[in-house]
PLY file of the C-alpha trace (Angstrom):
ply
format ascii 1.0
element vertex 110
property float x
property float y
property float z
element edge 109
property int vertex1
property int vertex2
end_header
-25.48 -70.67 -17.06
-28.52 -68.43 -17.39
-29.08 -64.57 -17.50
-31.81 -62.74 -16.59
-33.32 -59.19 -16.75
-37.04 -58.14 -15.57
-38.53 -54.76 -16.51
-41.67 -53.95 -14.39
-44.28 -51.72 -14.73
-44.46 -51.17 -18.27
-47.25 -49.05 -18.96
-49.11 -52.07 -21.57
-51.39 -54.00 -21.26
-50.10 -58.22 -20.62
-52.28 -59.25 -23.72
-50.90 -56.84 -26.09
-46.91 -57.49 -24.20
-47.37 -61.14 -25.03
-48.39 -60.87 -28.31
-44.49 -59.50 -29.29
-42.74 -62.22 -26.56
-43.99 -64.96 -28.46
-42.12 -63.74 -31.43
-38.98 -64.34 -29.53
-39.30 -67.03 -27.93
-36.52 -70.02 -28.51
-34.91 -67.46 -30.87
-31.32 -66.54 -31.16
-30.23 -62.87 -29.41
-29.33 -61.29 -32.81
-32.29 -62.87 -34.52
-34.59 -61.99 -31.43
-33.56 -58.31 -31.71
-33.98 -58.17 -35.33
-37.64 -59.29 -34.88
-37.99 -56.73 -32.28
-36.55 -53.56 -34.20
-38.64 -54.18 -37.96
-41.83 -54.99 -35.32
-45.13 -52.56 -35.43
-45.86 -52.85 -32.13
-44.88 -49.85 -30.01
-44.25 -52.10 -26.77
-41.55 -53.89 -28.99
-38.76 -51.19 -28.01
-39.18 -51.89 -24.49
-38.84 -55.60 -24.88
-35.94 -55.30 -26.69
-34.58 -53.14 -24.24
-34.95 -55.74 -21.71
-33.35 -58.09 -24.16
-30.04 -56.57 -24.67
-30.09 -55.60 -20.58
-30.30 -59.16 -20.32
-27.06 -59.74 -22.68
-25.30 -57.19 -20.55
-26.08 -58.91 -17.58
-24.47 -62.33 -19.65
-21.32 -60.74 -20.77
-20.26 -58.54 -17.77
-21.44 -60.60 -14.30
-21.59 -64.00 -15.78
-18.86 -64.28 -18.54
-21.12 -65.78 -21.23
-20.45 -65.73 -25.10
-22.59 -63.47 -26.64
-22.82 -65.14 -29.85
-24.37 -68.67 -28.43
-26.76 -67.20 -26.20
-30.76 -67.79 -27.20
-34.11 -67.01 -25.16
-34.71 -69.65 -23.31
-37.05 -68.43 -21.00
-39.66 -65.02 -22.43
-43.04 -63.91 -19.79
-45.30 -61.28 -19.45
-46.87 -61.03 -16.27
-49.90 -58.63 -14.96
-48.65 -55.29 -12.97
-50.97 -53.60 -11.02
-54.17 -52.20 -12.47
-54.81 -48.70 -12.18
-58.19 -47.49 -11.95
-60.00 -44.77 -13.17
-63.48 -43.65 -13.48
-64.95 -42.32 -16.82
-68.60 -40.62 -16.39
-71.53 -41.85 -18.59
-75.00 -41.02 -19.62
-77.98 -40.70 -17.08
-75.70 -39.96 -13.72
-73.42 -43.71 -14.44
-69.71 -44.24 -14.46
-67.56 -46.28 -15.83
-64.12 -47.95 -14.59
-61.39 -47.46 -17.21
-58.50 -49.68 -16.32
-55.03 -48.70 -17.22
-52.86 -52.24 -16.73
-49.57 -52.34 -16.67
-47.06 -55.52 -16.99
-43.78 -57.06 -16.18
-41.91 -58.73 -18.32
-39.05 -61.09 -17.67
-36.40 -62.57 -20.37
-33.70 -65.52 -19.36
-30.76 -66.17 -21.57
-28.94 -69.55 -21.77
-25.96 -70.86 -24.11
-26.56 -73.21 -26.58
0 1
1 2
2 3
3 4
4 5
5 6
6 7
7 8
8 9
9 10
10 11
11 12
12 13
13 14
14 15
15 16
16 17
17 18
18 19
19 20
20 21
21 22
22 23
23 24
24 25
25 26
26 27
27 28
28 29
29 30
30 31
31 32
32 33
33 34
34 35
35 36
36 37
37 38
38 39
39 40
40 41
41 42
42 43
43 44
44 45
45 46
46 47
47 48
48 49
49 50
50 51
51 52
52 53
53 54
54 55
55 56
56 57
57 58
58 59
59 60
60 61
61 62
62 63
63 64
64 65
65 66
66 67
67 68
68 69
69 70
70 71
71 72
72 73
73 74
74 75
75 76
76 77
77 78
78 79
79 80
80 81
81 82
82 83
83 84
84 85
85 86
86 87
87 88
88 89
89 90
90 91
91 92
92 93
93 94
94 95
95 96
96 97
97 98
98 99
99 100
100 101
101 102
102 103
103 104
104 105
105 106
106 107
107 108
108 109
C-alpha cells in the first residue's frame, strides 16, 4: 500500500527543490523529517510539510503503520514559469523568470 501527497506551485525554483528531495530519498519518515528540520535550505519546510501530509494521508484513509513507512517515491517537477521583464542599459530588457515547482512524495511500508 502506498500514500501519496503533491504540493504544487511552490514558489522555488525545481533545481534548488531537488537539491533537498534527494536528501530524502529511500529514507525512513522520522529520519526523512529529521533531515528536513536541521536543513539550511528555506524550501526544506515546505517539503517536509508535504511529508507529514503524506503520513496523514497513510494513517487516516489507508490504515498504514506509521512507524514502517519510508519514501519510496520523492520528485520535483517544473510549475509554470512566470515572466517578468527587467529594463537594461541603452533602451534593452531583460526576462526575469520566477519558476515555480511541484513536488510529489509516495510512502510505502517496509
Amino acid at each position: 500500500m502506498e500514500a501519496k501527497a503533491i504540493s504544487r506551485y511552490l514558489k522555488t525554483s525545481p533545481q534548488k527543490t531537488r537539491l533537498v528531495v534527494d536528501l530524502i530519498r529511500g529514507k525512513k519518515v522520522d529520519e526523512a523529517l529529521t533531515i528536513l528540520n536541521f536543513n539550511n535550505k528555506a524550501v526544506s519546510r515546505d517539503v517536509s510539510k508535504v511529508v507529514k501530509s503524506a503520513v496523514a494521508n497513510a494513517e487516516n484513509t489507508k490504515n498504514l503503520n506509521v512507524d514502517k513507512l519510508y519514501v519510496k517515491q520523492a520528485f520535483v517537477d517544473p510549475g509554470p514559469t512566470l515572466k517578468r521583464t527587467h529594463s537594461k542599459a541603452m533602451g534593452r530588457g531583460a526576462i526575469i523568470r520566477r519558476r515555480s515547482s511541484h513536488v510529489t512524495i509516495v510512502l510505502a511500508e517496509k
